[in-house]
C-alpha positions as CSV (number, residue, x, y, z in Angstrom):
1,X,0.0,0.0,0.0
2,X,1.1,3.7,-1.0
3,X,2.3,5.4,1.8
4,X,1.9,8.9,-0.4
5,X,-1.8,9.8,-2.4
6,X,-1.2,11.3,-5.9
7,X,-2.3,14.2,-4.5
8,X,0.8,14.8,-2.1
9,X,3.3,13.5,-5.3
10,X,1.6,15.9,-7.7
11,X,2.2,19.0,-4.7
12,X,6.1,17.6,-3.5
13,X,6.5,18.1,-7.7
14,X,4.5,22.0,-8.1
15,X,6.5,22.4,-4.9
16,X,10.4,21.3,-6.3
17,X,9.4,23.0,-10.1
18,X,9.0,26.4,-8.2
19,X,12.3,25.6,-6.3
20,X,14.2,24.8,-9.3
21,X,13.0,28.0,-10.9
22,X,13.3,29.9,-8.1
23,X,9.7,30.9,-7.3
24,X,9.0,29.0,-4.2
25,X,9.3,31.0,-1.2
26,X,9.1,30.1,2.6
27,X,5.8,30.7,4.3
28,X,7.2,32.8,7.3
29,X,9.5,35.2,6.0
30,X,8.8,35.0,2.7
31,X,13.0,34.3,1.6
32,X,13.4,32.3,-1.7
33,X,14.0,28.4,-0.5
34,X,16.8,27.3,-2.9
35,X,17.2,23.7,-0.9
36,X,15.7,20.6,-2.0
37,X,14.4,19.2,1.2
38,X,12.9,22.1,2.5
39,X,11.2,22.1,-1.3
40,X,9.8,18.8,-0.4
41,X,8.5,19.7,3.5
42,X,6.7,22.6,1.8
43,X,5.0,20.3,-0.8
44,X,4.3,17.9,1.8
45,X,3.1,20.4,4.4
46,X,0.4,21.8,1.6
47,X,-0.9,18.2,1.1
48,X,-1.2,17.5,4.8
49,X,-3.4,20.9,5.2
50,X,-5.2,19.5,2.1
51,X,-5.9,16.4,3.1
52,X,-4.1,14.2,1.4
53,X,-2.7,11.0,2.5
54,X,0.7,11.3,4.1
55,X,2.8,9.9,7.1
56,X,2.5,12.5,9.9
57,X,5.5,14.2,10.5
58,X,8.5,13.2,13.0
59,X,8.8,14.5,16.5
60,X,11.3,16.2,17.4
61,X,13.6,14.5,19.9
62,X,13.5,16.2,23.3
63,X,16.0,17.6,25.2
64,X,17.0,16.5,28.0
65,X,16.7,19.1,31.2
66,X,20.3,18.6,32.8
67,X,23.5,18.8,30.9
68,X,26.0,16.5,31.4
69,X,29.6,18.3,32.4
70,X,32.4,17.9,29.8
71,X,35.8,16.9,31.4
72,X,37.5,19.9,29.2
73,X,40.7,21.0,29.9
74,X,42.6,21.5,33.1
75,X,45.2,24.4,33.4
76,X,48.7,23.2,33.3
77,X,50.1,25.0,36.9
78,X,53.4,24.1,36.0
79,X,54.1,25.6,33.2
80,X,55.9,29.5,33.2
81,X,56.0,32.1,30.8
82,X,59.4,32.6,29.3
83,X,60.5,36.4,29.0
């Protein structure tokens, strides 16, 4: 079984022609989108508020709340500065 309608193909390809001849613009600010996958999440994004049968999209991985502390370096107390 599909996973993508013809309906989502036909917008992912509207959406990558206007890329390619640089006529596809980002919804937000409004800049020119001159990559490829961001060409694609737009096309897909339009189907989804269409209707149109596609996977939801991926959470995004949380972070975690605590940091863990990096060794980094210690300061060398022997060393001297040579005048």
């Amino acid at each position: 079984m599909a996973k993508y309608s013809k309906e989502s193909q036909n917008k992912v390809e509207k959406a990558m022609h206007e890329e390619k001849h640089g006529q596809l613009k980002s919804g937000r600010s409004g800049k020119k989108v001159t990559n490829p996958k961001q060409a694609i999440a737009i096309g897909l994004s339009e189907a989804r508020k269409e209707g149109a049968k596609v996977p939801p999209k991926k959470k995004a991985a949380k972070k975690s709340a605590g940091r863990k502390k990096s060794a980094g370096r210690k300061k060398s107390a022997g060393r001297k500065k040579s005048r």
